[in-house]
C-alpha positions as CSV (number, residue, x, y, z in Angstrom):
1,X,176.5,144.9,62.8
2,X,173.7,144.3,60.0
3,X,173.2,141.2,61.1
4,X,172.0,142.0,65.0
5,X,170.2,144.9,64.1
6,X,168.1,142.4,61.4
7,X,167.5,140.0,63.8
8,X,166.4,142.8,66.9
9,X,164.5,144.5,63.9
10,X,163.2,140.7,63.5
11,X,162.5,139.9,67.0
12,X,160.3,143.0,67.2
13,X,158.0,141.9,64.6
14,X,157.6,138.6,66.0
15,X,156.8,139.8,69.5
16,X,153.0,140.5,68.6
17,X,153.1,136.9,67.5
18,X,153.8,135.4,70.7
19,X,150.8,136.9,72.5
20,X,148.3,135.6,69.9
21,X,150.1,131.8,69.8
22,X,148.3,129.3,70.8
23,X,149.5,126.0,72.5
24,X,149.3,123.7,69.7
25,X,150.5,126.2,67.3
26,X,153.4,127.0,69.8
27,X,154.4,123.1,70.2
28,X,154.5,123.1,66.1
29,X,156.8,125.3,66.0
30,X,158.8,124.5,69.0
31,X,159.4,120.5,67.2
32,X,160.5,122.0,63.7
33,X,163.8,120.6,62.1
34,X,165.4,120.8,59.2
35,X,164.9,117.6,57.0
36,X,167.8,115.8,56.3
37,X,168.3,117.1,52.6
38,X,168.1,120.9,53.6
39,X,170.9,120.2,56.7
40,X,172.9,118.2,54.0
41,X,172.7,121.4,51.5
42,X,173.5,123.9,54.3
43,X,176.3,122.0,55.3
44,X,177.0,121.2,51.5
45,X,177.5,124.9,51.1
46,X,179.4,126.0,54.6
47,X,182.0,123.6,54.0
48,X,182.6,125.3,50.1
49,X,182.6,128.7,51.5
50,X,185.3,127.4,54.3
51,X,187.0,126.2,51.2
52,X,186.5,129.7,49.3
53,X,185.3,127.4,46.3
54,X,181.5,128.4,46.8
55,X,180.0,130.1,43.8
56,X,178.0,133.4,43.8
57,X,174.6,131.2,43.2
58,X,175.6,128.9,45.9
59,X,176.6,132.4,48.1
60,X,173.2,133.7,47.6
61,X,171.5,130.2,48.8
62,X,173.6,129.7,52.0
63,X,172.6,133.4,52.9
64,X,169.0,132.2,52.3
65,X,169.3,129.2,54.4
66,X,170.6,131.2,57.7
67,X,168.1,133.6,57.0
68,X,165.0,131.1,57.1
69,X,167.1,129.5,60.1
70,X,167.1,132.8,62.2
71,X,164.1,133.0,61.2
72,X,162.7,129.6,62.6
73,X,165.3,130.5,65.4
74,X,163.7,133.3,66.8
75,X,160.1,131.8,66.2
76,X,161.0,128.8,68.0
77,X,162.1,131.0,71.0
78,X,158.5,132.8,70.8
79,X,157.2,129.3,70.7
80,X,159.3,127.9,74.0
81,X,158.1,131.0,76.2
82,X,154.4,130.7,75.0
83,X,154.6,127.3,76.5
84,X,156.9,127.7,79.6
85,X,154.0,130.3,80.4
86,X,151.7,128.1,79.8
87,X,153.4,125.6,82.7
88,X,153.6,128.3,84.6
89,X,149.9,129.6,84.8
């Protein structure tokens, strides 16, 4: 699948990053949400492509908005081992 071999591809390029992180950058990351408008949008647009009424233009966006959420997905991970490491140490 595309999809898992982006995110391991992903995941591979962020490793470097955990090493470097620092606590407070690492708790930064770890408390990032979405804000209210962007979860409203997202949802917004999932429900219309359940539907099959979602337009190309809306298509693209949706696919931009679970990228950037992988995205903060996987950095948020990097982020919750940098600090259970830190308990642990």
């Amino acid at each position: 699948m595309r999809a898992d071999r982006d995110i391991s591809g992903l995941q591979r390029l962020l490793r470097p990053l955990s090493k470097e992180m620092g606590v407070e950058l690492a708790q930064a990351i770890a408390n990032l949400t979405l804000d209210e408008d962007a979860q409203a949008r997202y949802e917004f647009l999932a429900d219309r492509r359940n539907l099959g009424t979602i337009s190309p233009l809306e298509m693209e966006e949706l696919e931009s908005l679970v990228r950037a959420n992988t995205l903060l997905s996987l950095l948020k991970l990097n982020a919750h081992s940098v600090l259970e490491e830190t308990k642990l140490a």
